[in-house]
C-alpha positions in Angstrom: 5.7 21.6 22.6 4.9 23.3 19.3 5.6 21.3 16.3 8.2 22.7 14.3 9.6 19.6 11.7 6.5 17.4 11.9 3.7 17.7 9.9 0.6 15.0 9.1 2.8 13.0 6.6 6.8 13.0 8.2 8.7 16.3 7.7 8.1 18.2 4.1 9.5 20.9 2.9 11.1 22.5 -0.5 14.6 20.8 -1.2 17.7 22.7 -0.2 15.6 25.2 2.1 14.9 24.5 5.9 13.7 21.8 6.8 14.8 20.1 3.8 18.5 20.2 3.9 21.4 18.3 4.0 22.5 20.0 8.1 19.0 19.3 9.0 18.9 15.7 7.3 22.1 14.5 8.9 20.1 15.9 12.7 17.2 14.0 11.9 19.8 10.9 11.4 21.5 11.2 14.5 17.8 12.0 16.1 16.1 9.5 15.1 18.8 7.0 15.3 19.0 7.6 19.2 15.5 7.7 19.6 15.6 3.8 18.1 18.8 2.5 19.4 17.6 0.5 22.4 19.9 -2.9 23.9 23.2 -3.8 23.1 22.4 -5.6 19.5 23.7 -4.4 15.9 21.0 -1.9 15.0 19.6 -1.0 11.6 17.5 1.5 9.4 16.3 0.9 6.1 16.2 3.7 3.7 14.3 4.0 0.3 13.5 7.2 -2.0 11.5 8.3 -4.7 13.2 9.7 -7.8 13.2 13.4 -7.4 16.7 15.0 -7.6 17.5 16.1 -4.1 16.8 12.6 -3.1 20.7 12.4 -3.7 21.7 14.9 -1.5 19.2 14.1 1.6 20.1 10.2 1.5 23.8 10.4 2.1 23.1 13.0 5.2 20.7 11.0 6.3 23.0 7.1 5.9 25.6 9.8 7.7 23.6 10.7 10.6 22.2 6.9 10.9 26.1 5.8 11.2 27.3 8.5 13.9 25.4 7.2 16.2 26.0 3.6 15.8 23.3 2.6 13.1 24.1 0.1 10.7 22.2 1.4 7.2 20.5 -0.8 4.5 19.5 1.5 1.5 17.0 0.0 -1.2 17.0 2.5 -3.9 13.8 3.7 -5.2 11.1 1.8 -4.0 7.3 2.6 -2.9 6.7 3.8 0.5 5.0 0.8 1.5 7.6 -1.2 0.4 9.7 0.5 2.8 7.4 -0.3 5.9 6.8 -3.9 4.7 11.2 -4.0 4.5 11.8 -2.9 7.8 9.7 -5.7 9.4 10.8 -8.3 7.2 14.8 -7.0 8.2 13.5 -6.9 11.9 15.4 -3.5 11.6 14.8 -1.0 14.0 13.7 1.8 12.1 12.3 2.9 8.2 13.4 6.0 6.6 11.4 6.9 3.5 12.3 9.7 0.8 9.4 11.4 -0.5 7.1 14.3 -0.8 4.5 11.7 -2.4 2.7 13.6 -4.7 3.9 17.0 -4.6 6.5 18.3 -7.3 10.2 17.4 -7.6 11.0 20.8 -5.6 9.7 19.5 -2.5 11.1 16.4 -0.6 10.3 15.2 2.5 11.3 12.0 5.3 9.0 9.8 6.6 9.6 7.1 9.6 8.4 3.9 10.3 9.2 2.2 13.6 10.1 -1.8 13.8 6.7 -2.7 13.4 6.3 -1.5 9.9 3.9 1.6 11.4 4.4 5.3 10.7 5.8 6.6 13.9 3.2 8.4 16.4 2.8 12.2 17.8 4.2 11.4 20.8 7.4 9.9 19.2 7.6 12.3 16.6 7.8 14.9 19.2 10.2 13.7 21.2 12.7 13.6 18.1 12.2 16.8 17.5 13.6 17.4 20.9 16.4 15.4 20.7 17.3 17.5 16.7 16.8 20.4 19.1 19.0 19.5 21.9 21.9 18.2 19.7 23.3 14.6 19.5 26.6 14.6 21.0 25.4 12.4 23.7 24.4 9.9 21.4 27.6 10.0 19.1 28.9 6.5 19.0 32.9 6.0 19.5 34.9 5.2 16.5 35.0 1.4 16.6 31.1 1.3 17.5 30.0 3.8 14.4 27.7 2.4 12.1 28.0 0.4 8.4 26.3 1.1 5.2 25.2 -1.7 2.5 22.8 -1.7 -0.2 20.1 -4.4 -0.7 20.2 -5.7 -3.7 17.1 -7.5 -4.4 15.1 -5.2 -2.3 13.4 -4.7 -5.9 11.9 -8.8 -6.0 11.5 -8.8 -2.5 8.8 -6.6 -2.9 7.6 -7.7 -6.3 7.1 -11.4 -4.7 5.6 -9.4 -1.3 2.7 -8.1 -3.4 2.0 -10.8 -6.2 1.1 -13.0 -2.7 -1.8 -10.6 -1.4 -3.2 -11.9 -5.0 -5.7 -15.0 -5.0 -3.6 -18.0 -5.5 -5.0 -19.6 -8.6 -6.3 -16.7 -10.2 -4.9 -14.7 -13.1 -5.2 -11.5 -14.6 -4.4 -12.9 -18.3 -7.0 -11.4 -20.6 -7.3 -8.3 -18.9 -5.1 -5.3 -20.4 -4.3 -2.4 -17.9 -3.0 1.2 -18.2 -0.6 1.7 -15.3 0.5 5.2 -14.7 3.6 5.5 -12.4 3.9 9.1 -11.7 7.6 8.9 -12.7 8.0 7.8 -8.9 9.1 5.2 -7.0 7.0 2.7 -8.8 8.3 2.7 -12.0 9.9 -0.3 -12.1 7.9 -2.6 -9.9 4.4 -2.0 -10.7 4.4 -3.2 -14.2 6.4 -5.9 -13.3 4.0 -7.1 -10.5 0.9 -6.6 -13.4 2.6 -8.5 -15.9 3.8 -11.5 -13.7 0.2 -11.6 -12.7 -0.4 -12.2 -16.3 -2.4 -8.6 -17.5 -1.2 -7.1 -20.6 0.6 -4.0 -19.3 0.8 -0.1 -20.9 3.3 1.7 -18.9 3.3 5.6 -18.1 5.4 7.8 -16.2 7.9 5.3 -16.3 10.8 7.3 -17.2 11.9 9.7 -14.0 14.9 12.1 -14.4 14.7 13.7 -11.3 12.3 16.5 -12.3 9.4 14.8 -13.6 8.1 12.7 -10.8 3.8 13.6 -10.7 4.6 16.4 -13.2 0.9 16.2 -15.7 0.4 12.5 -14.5 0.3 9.7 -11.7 -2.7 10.1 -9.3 -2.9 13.8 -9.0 -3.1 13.9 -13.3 -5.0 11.4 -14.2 -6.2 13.0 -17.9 -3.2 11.5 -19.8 -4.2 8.2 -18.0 -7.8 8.6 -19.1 -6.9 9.1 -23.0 -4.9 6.3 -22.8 -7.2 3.7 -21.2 -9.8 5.1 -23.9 -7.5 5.1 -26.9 -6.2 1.4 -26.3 -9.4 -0.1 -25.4 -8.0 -1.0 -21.9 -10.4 -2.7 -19.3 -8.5 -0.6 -16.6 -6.3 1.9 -15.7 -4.0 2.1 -12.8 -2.6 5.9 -11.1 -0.3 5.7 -8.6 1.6 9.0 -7.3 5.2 9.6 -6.1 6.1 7.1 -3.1 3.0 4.7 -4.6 1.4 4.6 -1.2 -2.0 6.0 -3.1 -4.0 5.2 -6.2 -7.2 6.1 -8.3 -8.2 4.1 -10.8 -10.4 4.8 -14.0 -12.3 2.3 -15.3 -13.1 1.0 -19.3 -15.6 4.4 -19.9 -12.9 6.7 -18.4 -14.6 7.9 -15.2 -12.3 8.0 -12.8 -12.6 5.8 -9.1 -11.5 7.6 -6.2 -10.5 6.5 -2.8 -13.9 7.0 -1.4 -15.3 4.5 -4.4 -12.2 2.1 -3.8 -13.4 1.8 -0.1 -17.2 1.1 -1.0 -15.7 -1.9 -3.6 -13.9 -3.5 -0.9 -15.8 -3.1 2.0 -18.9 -4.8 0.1 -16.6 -7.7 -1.1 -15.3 -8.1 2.4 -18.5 -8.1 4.1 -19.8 -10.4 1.8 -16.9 -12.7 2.6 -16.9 -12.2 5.7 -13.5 -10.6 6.4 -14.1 -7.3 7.3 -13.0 -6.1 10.8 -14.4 -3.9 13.0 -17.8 -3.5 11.7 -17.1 -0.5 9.4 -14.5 1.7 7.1 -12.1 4.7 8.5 -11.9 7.1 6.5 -11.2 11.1 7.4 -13.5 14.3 7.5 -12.4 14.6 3.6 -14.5 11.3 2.7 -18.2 12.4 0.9 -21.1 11.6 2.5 -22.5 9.7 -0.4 -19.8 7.3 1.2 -21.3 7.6 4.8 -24.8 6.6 3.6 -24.1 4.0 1.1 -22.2 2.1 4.2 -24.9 3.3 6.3 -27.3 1.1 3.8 -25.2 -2.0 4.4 -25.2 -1.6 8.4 -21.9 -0.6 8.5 -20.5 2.8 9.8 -17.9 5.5 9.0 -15.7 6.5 11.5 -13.6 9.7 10.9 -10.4 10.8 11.5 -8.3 14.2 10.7 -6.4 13.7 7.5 -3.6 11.8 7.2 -3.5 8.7 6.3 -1.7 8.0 10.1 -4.2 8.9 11.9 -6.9 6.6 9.9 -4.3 3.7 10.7 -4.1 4.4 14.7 -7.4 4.4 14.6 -8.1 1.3 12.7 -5.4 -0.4 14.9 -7.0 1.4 18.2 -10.8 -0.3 17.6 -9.8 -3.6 15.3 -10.6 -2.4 11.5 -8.8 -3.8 8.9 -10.1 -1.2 6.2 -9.6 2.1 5.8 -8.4 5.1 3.8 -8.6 8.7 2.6 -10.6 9.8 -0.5 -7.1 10.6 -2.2 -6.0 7.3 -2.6 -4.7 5.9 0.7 -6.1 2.7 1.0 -5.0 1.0 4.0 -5.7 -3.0 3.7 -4.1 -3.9 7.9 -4.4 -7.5 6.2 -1.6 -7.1 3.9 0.1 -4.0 4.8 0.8 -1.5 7.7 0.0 1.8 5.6 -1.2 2.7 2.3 -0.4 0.7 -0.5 -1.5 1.7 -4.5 -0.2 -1.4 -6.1 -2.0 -3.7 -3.4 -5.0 -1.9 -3.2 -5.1 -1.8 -7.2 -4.2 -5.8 -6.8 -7.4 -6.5 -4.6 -10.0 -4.5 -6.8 -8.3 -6.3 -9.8 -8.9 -9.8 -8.0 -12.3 -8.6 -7.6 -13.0 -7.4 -11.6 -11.1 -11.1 -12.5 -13.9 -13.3 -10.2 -16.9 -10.8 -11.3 -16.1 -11.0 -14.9 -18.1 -7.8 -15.0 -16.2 -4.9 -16.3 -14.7 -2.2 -14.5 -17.5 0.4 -14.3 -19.7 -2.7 -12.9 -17.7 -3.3 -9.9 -16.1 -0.1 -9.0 -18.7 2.4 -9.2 -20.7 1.6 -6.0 -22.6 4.7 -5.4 -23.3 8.4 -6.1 -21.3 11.1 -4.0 -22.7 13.9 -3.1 -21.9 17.5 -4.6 -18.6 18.4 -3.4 -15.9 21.1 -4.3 -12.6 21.0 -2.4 -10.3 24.1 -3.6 -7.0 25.7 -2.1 -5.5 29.0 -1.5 -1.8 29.6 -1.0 -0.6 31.6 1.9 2.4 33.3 4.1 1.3 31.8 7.3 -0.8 33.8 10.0 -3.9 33.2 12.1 -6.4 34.3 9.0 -8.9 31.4 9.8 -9.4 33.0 13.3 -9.7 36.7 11.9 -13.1 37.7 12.8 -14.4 38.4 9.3 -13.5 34.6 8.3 -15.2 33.2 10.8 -18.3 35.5 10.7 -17.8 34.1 6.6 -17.8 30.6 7.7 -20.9 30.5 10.2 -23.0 32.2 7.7 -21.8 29.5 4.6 -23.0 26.7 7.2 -26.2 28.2 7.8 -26.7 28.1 3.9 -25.3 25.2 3.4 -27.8 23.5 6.6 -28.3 20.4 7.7 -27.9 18.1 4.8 -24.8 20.1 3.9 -21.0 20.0 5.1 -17.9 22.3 5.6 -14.6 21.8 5.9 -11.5 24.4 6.7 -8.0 23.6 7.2 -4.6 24.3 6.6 -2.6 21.6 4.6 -0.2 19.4 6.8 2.1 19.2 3.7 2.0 22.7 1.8 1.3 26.1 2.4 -2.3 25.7 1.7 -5.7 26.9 3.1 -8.7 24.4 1.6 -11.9 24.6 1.9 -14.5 21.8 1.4 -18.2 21.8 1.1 -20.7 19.0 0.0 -24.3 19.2 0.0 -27.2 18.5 -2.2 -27.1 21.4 -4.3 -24.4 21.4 -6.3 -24.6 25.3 -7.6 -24.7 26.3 -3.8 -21.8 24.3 -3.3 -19.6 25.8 -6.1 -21.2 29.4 -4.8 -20.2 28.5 -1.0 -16.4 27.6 -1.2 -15.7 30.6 -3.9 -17.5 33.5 -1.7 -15.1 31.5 1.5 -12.4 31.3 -0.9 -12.7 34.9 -1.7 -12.7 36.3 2.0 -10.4 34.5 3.0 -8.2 35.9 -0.1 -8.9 39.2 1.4 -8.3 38.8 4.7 -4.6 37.3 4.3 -3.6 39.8 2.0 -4.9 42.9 4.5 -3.2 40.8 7.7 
């Protein structure tokens, strides 16, 4: 069955246009809400959201789906992704809803799901909603003294405030330490510099001031410039970016330089093998991560496995062959210790607890080795076959030859936007560059003369 709501990250789409409307939200209630109602016990969804504006119009549709089919609803505001997943276990509900595009722009909103276990929901599952939004509901409609309730948590905010501070060493403190947090204008804006400060950091907040339009616009982890001045300007020992939903982070350290996802991984894997917690003998990560990654583990005797991209799939394969650490070089860092999907503020947490028992500064501890040239860049287009066109692919199996052995290309279309990117790393950097624009270019082409 072809996909057709679905893509690597929950369903996404521009807000008030197909698949992101309010008919199409209520479905995916009702949907859903069969798929999950299983045994004759009150059932229950938890729903968060970010703070872009159509999260008002997709949450009622959504509580009004939930309750048609006999769904009791508990909504939580705006809270991080993650602390969505870590809710809907600790409410042993039956199912998370989460209301986000993460770190696209306020026009674009999207649902994710999360089954009882706190775990984004699978292929398989995800497909056989989509045939139940296909086929209708009216099966599953519950009779009027059986239709669902709606409530409203109200310390959803300090449940996960306490949730996090506990995934910090007991006994150690961040006082001393003063920290730029950047909150995209998302989901985190009120928890993250509340989880710093209790931990005793002195706290500079940005993007702490959504108003429904502003959520990642020229910051959080997709921006990090502003976040970069500021760390500079105040002297800061760190500087914290999360995006939208909060389920990703880069950090920039004292100098400025920024620490990706890829750098994040190397930090904690080396702390955990040296502690002797780290599972499964290795890091996930997906075909996005750099090889400077692959080798540096490689040097420690650990591997790389890959996944596709999505931070999903690097979880069900973590879970699959017993890892505990894994992630994407965009920020997804997936600790299985603490949490059941990516988690910024936790991830930020655990290199902090690091930085506080190094006493060594940022730039020390963070920067573990040196990536390899690589240039990711993206085309917008209409849809189409073009990667299969003959010219493309004549295009790509010539930019591998140049590119060789040490080298590495990457093609796909975006699971989230209408994007085309192309990725190469190798050890020449000018090649690189050269590579991705000539692919870039006929790729252009071809789109515009199919």
């Amino acid at each position: 069955m072809t996909r057709r709501f679905f893509g690597t990250d929950g369903i996404r789409g521009t807000a008030n246009t197909e698949p992101m409307t309010a008919a199409t939200a209520l479905k995916v209630g009702m949907a859903a809400g069969s798929q999950f109602i299983r045994g004759d016990h009150r059932h229950r969804v938890v729903i968060g959201k970010d703070t872009r504006l159509s999260g008002y119009m997709l949450e009622p549709a959504l509580v009004a789906g939930f309750i048609a089919v006999g769904m009791d609803v508990v909504l939580v505001g705006p809270m991080p992704t993650p602390a969505v997943a870590m809710l809907t276990r600790s409410l042993r509900a039956d199912l998370g809803v989460m209301i986000s595009a993460s770190h696209n722009p306020y026009q674009d909103n999207g649902i994710k799901l999360f089954g009882p276990d706190g775990y984004k929901l699978s292929d398989e599952v995800e497909l056989e909603i989509e045939a139940r939004i296909e086929q209708g509901a009216d099966e599953s409609l519950a009779p009027a003294h059986a239709l669902g309730r709606a409530q409203r948590l109200d310390d959803a905010q300090g449940r996960y405030i306490e949730f996090a501070k506990n995934t910090f060493p007991r006994g150690l403190s961040l006082a001393g330490l003063k920290i730029v947090v950047d909150c995209a204008n998302g989901a985190a804006y009120r928890v993250a510099p509340t989880v710093l400060w209790e931990l005793g950091a002195e706290v500079v907040s940005l993007g702490v001031a959504p108003d429904g339009f502003n959520i990642n616009k020229g910051c959080g982890s997709t921006h990090v410039e502003p976040l970069q001045a500021r760390v500079l300007a105040e002297g800061a020992d760190l500087g914290i970016a999360l995006d939208g939903d909060a389920d990703r982070l880069i950090l920039v350290d004292e100098l400025g330089r920024i620490v990706d996802g890829d750098q994040l991984m190397a930090v904690v894997a080396e702390h955990a093998l040296a502690s002797g917690s780290l599972r499964g003998g290795g890091v996930v990560a997906t075909v996005m991560s750099n090889l400077g990654l692959e080798r540096h583990l490689a040097g420690l005797g650990l591997s790389l496995a890959r996944t596709q991209v999505g931070d999903r799939y690097v979880v069900e394969h973590m879970r699959r062959h017993g890892f505990n650490l894994g992630g994407e070089q965009s920020g997804h860092i997936v600790l299985s210790d603490f949490s059941t999907t990516g988690d910024g503020l936790i991830a930020a947490l655990q290199v902090l607890a690091m930085i506080a028992q190094s006493e060594h500064p940022a730039s020390q501890v963070c920067q573990r080795f040196s990536p390899l040239p690589q240039v990711l860049k993206s085309l917008r287009h209409g849809g189409g076959e073009v990667l299969g066109l003959p010219v493309v692919t004549a295009a790509i199996a010539a930019a591998e030859q140049r590119l060789g052995r040490t080298g590495r290309l990457l093609i796909r279309k975006s699971g989230t936007e209408p994007l085309i990117r192309v990725m190469a790393e190798g050890e020449d950097a000018v090649l690189v560059e050269d590579v991705v624009d000539g692919l870039i270019a006929v790729i252009g082409q071809a789109a515009g003369a199919s």
